[in-house]
Biopython code that builds the backbone (N, CA, C, O; Angstrom):
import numpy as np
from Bio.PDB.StructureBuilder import StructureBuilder

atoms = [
    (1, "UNK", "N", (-8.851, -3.212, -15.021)),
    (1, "UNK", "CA", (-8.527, -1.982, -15.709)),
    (1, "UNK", "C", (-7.646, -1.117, -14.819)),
    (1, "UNK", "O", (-8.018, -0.823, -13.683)),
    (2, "UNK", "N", (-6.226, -0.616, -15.428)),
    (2, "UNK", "CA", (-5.908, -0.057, -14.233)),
    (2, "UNK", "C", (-6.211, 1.763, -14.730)),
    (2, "UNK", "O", (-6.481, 1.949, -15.916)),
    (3, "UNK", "N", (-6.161, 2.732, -13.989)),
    (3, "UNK", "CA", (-5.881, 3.689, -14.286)),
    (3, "UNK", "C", (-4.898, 4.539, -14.378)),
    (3, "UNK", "O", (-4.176, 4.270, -13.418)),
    (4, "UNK", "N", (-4.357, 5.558, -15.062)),
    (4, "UNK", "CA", (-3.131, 6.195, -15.376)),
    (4, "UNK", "C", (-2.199, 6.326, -14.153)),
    (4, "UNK", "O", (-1.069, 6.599, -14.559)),
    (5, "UNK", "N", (-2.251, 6.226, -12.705)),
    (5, "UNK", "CA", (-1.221, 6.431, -11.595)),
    (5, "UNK", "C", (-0.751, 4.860, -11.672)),
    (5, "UNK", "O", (0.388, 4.444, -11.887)),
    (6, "UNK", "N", (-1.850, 4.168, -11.456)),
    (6, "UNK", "CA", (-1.479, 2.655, -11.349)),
    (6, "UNK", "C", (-0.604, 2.342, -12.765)),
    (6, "UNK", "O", (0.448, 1.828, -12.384)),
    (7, "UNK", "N", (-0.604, 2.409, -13.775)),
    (7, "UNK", "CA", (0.023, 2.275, -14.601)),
    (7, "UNK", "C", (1.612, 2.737, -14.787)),
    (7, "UNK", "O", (2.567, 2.114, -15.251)),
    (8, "UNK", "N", (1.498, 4.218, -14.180)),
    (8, "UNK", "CA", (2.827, 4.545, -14.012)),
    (8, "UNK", "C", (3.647, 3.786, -12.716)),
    (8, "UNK", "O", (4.857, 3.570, -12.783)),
    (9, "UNK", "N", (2.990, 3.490, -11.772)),
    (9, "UNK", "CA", (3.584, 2.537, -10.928)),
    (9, "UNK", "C", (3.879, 1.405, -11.056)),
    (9, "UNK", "O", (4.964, 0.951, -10.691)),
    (10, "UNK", "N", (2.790, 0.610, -11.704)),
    (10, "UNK", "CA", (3.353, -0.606, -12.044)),
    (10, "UNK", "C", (4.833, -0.708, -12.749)),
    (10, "UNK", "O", (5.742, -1.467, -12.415)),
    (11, "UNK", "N", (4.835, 0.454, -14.031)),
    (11, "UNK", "CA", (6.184, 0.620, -14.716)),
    (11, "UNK", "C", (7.512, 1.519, -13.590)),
    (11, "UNK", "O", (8.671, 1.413, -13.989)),
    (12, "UNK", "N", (7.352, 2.070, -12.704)),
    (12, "UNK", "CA", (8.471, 2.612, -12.184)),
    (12, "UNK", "C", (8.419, 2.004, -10.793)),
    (12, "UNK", "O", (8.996, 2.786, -10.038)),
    (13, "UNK", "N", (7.965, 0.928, -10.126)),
    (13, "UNK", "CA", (7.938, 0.500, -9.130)),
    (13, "UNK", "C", (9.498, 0.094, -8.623)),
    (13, "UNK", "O", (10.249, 0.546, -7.759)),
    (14, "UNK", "N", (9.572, -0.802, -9.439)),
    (14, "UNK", "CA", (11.360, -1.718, -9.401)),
    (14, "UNK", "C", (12.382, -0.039, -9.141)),
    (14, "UNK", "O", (13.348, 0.015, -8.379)),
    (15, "UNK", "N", (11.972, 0.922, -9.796)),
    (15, "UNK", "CA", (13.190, 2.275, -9.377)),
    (15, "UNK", "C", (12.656, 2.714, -8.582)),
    (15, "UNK", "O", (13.403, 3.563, -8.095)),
    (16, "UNK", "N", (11.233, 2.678, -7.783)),
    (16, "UNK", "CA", (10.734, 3.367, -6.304)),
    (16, "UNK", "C", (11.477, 2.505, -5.206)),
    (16, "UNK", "O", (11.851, 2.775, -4.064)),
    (17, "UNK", "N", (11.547, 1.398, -5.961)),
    (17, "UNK", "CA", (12.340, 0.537, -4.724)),
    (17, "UNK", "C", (13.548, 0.073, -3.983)),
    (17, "UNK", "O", (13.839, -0.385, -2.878)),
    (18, "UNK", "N", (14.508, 0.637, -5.885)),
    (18, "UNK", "CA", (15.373, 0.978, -5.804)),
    (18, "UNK", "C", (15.703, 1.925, -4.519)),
    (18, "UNK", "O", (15.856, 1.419, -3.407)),
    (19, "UNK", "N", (15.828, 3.677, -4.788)),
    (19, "UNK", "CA", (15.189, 5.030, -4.117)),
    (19, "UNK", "C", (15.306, 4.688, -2.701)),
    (19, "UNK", "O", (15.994, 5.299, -1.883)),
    (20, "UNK", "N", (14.448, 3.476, -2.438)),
    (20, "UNK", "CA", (13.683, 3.409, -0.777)),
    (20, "UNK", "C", (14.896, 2.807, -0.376)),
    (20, "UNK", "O", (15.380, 3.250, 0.665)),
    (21, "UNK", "N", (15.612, 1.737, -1.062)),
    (21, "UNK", "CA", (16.821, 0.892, -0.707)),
    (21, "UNK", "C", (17.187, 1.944, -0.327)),
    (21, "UNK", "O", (16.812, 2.507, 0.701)),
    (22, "UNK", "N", (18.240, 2.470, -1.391)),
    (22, "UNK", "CA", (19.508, 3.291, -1.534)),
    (22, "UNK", "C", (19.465, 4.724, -0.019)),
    (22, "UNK", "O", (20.338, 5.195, 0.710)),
    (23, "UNK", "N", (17.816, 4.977, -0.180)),
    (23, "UNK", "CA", (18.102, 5.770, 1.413)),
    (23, "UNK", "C", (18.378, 5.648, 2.055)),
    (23, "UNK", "O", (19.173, 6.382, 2.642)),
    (24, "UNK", "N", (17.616, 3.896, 2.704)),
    (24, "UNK", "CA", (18.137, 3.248, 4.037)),
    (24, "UNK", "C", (19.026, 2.835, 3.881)),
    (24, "UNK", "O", (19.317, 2.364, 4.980)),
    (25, "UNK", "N", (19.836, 2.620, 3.189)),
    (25, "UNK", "CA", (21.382, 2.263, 3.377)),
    (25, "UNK", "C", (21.829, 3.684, 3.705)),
    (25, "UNK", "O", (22.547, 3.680, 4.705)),
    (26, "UNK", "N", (21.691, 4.570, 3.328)),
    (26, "UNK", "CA", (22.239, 6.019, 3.509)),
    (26, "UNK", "C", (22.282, 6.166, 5.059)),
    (26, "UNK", "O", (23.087, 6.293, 5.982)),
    (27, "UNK", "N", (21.073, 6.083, 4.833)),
    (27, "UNK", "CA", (20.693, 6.531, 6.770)),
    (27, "UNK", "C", (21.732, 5.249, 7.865)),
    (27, "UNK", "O", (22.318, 5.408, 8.936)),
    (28, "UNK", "N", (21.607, 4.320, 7.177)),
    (28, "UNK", "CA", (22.565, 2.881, 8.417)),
    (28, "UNK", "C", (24.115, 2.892, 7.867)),
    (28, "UNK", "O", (24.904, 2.130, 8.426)),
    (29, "UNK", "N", (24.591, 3.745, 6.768)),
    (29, "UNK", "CA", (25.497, 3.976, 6.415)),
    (29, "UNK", "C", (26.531, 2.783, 5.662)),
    (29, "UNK", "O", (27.735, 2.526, 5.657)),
    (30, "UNK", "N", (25.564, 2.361, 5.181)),
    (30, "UNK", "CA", (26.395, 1.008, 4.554)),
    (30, "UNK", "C", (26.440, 1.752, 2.751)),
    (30, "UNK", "O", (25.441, 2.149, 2.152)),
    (31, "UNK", "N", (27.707, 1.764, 2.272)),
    (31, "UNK", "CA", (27.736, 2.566, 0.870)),
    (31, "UNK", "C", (27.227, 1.422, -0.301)),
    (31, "UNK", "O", (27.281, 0.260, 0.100)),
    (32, "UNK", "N", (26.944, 1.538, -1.110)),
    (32, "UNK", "CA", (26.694, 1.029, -2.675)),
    (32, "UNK", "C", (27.928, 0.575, -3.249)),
    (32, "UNK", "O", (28.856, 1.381, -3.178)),
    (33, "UNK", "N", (28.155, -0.529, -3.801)),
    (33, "UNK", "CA", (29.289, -0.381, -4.273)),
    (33, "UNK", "C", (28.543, 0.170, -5.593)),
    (33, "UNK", "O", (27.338, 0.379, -5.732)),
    (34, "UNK", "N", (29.810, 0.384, -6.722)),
    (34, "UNK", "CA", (29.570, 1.015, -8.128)),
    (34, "UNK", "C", (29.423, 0.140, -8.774)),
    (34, "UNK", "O", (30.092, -0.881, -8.618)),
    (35, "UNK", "N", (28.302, 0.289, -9.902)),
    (35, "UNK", "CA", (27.601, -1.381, -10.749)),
    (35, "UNK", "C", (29.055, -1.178, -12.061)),
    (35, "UNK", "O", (29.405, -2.084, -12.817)),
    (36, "UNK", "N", (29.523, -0.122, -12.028)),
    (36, "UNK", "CA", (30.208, -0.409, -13.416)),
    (36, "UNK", "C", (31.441, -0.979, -12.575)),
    (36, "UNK", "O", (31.722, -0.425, -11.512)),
    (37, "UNK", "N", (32.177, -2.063, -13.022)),
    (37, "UNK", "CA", (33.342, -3.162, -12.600)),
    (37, "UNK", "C", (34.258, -2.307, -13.418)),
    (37, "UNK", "O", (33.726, -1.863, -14.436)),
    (38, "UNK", "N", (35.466, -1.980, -13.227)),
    (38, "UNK", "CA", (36.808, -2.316, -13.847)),
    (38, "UNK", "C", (37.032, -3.887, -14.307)),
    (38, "UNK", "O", (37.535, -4.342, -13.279)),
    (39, "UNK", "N", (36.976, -4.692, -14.992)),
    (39, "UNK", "CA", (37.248, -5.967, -15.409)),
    (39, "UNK", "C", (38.814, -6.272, -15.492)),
    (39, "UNK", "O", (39.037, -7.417, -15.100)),
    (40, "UNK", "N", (39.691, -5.748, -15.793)),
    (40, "UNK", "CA", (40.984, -5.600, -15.678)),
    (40, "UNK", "C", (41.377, -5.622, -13.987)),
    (40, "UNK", "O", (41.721, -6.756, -13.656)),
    (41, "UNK", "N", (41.408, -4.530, -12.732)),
    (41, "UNK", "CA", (41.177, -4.355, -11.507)),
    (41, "UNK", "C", (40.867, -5.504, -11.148)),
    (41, "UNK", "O", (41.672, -6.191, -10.520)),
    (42, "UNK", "N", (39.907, -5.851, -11.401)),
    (42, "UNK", "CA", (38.960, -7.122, -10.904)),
    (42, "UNK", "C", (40.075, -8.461, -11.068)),
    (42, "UNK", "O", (40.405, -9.081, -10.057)),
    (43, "UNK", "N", (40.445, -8.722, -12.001)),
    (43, "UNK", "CA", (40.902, -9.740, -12.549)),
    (43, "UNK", "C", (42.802, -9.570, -11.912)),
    (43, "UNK", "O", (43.506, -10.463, -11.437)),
    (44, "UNK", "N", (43.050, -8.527, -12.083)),
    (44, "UNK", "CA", (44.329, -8.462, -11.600)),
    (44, "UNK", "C", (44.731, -8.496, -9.902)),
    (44, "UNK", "O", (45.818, -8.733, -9.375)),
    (45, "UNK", "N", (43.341, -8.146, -9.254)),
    (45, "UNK", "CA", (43.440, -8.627, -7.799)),
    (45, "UNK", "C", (43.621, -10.168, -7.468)),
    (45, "UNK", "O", (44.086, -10.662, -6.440)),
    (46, "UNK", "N", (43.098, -10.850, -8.687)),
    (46, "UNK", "CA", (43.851, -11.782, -8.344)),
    (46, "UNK", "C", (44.794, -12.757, -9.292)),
    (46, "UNK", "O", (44.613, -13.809, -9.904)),
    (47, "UNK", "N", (45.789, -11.932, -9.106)),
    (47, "UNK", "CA", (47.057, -12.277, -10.117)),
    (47, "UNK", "C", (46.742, -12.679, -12.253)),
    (47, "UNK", "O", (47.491, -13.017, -13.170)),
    (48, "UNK", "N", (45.382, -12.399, -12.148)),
    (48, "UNK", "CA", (45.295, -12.899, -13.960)),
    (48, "UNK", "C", (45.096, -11.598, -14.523)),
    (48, "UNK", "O", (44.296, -10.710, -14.231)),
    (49, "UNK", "N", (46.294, -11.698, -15.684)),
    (49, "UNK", "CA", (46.496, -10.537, -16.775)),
    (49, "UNK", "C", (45.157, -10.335, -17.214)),
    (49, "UNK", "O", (44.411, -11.261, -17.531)),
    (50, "UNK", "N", (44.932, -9.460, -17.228)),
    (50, "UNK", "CA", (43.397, -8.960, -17.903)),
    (50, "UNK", "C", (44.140, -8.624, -19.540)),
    (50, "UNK", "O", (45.240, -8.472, -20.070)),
    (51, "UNK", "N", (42.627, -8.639, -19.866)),
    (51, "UNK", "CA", (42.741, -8.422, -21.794)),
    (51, "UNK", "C", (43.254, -6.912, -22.126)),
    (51, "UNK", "O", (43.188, -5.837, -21.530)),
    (52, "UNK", "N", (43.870, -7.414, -23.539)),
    (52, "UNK", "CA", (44.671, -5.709, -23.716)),
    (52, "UNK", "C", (43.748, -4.844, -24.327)),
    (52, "UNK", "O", (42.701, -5.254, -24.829)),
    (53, "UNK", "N", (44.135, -3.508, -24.304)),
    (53, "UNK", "CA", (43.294, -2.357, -24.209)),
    (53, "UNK", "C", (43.080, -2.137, -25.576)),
    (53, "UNK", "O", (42.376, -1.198, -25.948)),
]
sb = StructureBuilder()
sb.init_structure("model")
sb.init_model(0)
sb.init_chain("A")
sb.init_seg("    ")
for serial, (resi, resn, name, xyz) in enumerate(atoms, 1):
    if name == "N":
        sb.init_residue(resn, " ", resi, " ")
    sb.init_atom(name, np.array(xyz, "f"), 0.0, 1.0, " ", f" {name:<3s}", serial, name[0])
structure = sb.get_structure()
C-alpha cells in the first residue's frame, strides 16, 4: 500500500531526476543541448536539402 507522498514520487521521480541531472551539469558546466532539433539545420549540415516549408 503506498501512501499519498510515495505515490506522488513514484509519479514525478523520472522529473526529480531529471532537476538533480540538469544541476550537476550546471555546477561542472557542461550545457544541455535543446531537445527541440531544427530538422532542416540538421540535415543541411550535411549537404541534404531538407523538406519544403
Amino acid at each position: 500500500m503506498l501512501y499519498g507522498i510515495d505515490d506522488w514520487r513514484s509519479m514525478n521521480a523520472a522529473d526529480m531526476l531529471n532537476r538533480s541531472m540538469d544541476r550537476t551539469r550546471e555546477r561542472s558546466g557542461i550545457r544541455r543541448v535543446a531537445r527541440n532539433t531544427d530538422v532542416n539545420a540538421f540535415l543541411a549540415s550535411f549537404g541534404v536539402k531538407g523538406k519544403r516549408a
